[in-house]
C-alpha positions as CSV (number, residue, x, y, z in Angstrom):
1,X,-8.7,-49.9,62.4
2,X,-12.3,-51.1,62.4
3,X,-12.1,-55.1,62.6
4,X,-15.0,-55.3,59.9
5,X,-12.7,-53.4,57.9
6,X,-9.5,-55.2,58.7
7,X,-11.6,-58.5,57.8
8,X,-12.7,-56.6,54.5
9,X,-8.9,-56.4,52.9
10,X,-8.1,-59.0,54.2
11,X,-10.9,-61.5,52.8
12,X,-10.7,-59.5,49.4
13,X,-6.7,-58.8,49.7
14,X,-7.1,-55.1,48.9
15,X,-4.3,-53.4,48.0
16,X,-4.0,-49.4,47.2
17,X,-5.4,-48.3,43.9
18,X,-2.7,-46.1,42.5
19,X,-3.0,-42.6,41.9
20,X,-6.6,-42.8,42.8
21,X,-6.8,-44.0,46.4
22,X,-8.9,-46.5,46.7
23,X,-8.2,-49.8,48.3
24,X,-9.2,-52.1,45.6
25,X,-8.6,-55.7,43.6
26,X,-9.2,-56.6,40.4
27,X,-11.3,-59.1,40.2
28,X,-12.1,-60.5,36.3
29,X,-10.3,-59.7,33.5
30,X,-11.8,-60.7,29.9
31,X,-9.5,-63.4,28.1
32,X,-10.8,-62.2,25.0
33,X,-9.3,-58.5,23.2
34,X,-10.9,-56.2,21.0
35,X,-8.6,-54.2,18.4
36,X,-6.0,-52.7,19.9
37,X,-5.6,-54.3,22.5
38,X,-8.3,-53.7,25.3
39,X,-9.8,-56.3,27.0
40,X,-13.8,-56.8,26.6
41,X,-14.2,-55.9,29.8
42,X,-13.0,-55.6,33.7
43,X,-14.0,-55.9,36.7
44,X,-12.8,-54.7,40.5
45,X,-14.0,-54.9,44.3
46,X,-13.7,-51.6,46.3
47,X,-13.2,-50.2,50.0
48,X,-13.9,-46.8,51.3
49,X,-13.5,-46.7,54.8
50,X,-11.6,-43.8,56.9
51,X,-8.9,-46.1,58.3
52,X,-7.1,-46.7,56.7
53,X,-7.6,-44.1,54.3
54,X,-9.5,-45.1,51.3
55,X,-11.2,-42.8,48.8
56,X,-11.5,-41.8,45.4
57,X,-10.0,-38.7,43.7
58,X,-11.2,-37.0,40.9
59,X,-10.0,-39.1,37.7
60,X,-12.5,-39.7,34.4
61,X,-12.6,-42.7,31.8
62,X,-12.9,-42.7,27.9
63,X,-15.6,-45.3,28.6
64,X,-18.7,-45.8,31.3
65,X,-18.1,-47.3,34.7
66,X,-20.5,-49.3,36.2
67,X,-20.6,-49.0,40.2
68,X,-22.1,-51.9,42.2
69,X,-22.6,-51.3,46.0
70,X,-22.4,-54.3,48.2
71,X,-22.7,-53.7,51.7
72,X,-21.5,-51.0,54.4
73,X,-22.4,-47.8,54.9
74,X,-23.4,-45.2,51.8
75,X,-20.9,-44.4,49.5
76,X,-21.0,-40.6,47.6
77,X,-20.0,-40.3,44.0
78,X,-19.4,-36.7,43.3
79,X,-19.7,-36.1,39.4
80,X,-18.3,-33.3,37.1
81,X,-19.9,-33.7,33.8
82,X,-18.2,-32.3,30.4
83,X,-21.3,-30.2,29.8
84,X,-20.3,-27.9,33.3
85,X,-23.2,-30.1,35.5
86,X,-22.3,-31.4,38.6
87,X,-24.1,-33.5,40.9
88,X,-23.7,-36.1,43.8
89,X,-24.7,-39.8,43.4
90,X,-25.6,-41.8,47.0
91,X,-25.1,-45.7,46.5
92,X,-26.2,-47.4,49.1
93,X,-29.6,-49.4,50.3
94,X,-31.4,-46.4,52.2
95,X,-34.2,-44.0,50.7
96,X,-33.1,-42.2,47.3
97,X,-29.8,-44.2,46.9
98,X,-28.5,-46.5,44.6
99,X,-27.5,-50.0,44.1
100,X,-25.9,-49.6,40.6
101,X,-25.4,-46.8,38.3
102,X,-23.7,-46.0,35.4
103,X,-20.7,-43.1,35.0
104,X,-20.6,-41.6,32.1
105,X,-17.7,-41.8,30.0
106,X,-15.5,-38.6,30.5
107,X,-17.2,-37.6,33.5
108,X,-15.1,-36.5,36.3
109,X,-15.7,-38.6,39.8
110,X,-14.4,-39.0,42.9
111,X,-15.8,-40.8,46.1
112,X,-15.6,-41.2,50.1
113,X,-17.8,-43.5,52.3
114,X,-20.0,-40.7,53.9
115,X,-19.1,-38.9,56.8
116,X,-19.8,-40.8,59.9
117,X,-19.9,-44.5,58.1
118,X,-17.4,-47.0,58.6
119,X,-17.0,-48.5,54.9
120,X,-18.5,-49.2,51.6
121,X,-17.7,-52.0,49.9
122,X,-18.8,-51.4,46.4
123,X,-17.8,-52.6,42.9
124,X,-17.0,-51.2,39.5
125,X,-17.2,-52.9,35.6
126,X,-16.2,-51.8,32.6
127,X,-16.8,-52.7,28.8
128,X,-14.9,-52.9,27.1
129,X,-12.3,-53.3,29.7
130,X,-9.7,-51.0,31.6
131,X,-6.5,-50.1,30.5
132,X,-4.3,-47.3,32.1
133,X,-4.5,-45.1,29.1
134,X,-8.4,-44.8,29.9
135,X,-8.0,-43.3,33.0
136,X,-6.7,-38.9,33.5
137,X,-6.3,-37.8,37.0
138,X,-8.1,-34.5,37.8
139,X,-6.0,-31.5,39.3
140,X,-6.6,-28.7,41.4
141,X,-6.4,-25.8,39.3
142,X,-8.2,-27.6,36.4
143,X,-11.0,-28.7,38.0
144,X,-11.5,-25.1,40.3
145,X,-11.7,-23.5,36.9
146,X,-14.3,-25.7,35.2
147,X,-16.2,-26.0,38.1
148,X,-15.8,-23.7,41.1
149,X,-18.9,-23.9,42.9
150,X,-17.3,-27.8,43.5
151,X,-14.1,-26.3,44.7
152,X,-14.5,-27.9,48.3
153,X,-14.9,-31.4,47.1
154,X,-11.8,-30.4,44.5
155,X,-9.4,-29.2,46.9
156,X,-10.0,-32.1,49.8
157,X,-10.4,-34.9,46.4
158,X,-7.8,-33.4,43.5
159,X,-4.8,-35.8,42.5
160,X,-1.6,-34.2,42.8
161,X,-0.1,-32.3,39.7
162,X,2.2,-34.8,39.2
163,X,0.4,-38.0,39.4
164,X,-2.3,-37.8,36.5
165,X,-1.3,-41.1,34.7
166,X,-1.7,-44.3,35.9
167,X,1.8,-46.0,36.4
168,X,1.6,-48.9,34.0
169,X,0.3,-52.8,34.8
170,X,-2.9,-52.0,37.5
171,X,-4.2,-55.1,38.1
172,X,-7.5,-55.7,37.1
């Protein structure tokens, strides 16, 4: 393992995102509740890196997600949109890339630190705030038959069949 990495969890005390992937920690959590239940908002601090293995895989949200990028190497969003569009998203500090952008809500995503970089530490917001019912895995065969000029990304980024739900109590 990379030591800047090793410092990285560490410093921030990452743990594994489940279902997902990515090594991650909640970070803020709004005191304050909206009807039914939701917080009015979220926030988390995020690792891709290769070693260990930390990523993204395809998953979408009933509301936006705002990414943050920090510091590392470039990150790559790849996004499935509900209208059949799909498109990647660089965040990062070089030429064309970004240093926050929003997801939109239902959008299919998934993420890696781009080949050849070491990590990306990045982090996400949401308002109002997450809640594990917000969040749907993205399997194979799904996602191949919506959008099959993606199926690369799909078959290397999918969540299994079986794991689609978040398990209950992710700490945010």
């Amino acid at each position: 393992m990379n030591d800047d990495v090793r410092r990285l969890i560490e410093a921030h005390r990452l743990v594994p995102l489940p279902v997902e992937g990515t090594l991650f920690r909640g970070t803020w959590r709004s005191r304050r509740e909206l009807p039914g239940g939701k917080p009015v908002g979220t926030a988390m601090i995020g690792l891709y890196c290769e070693d260990p293995p930390s990523r993204s895989l395809f998953h979408r949200l009933t509301e936006d997600e705002v990414w943050h990028f920090y510091r590392g190497d470039p990150l790559r969003l790849i996004l499935l949109h509900p209208d059949g569009r799909d498109e990647d998203v660089y965040l990062g500090h070089g030429h064309g890339h970004h240093v926050q952008y929003v997801v939109p809500a239902g959008t299919w995503q998934a993420g890696h630190v781009v080949p050849g970089g070491v990590y990306s530490l990045f982090g996400c917001t949401l308002a109002p705030g997450f809640v594990d019912a917000m969040f749907e895995g993205g399997t194979r065969g799904a996602l191949t038959r919506d959008y099959p000029r993606r199926a690369h990304d799909i078959e290397r980024l999918a969540c299994p069949d079986h794991e689609t739900r978040m398990p209950g109590n992710v700490a945010t």
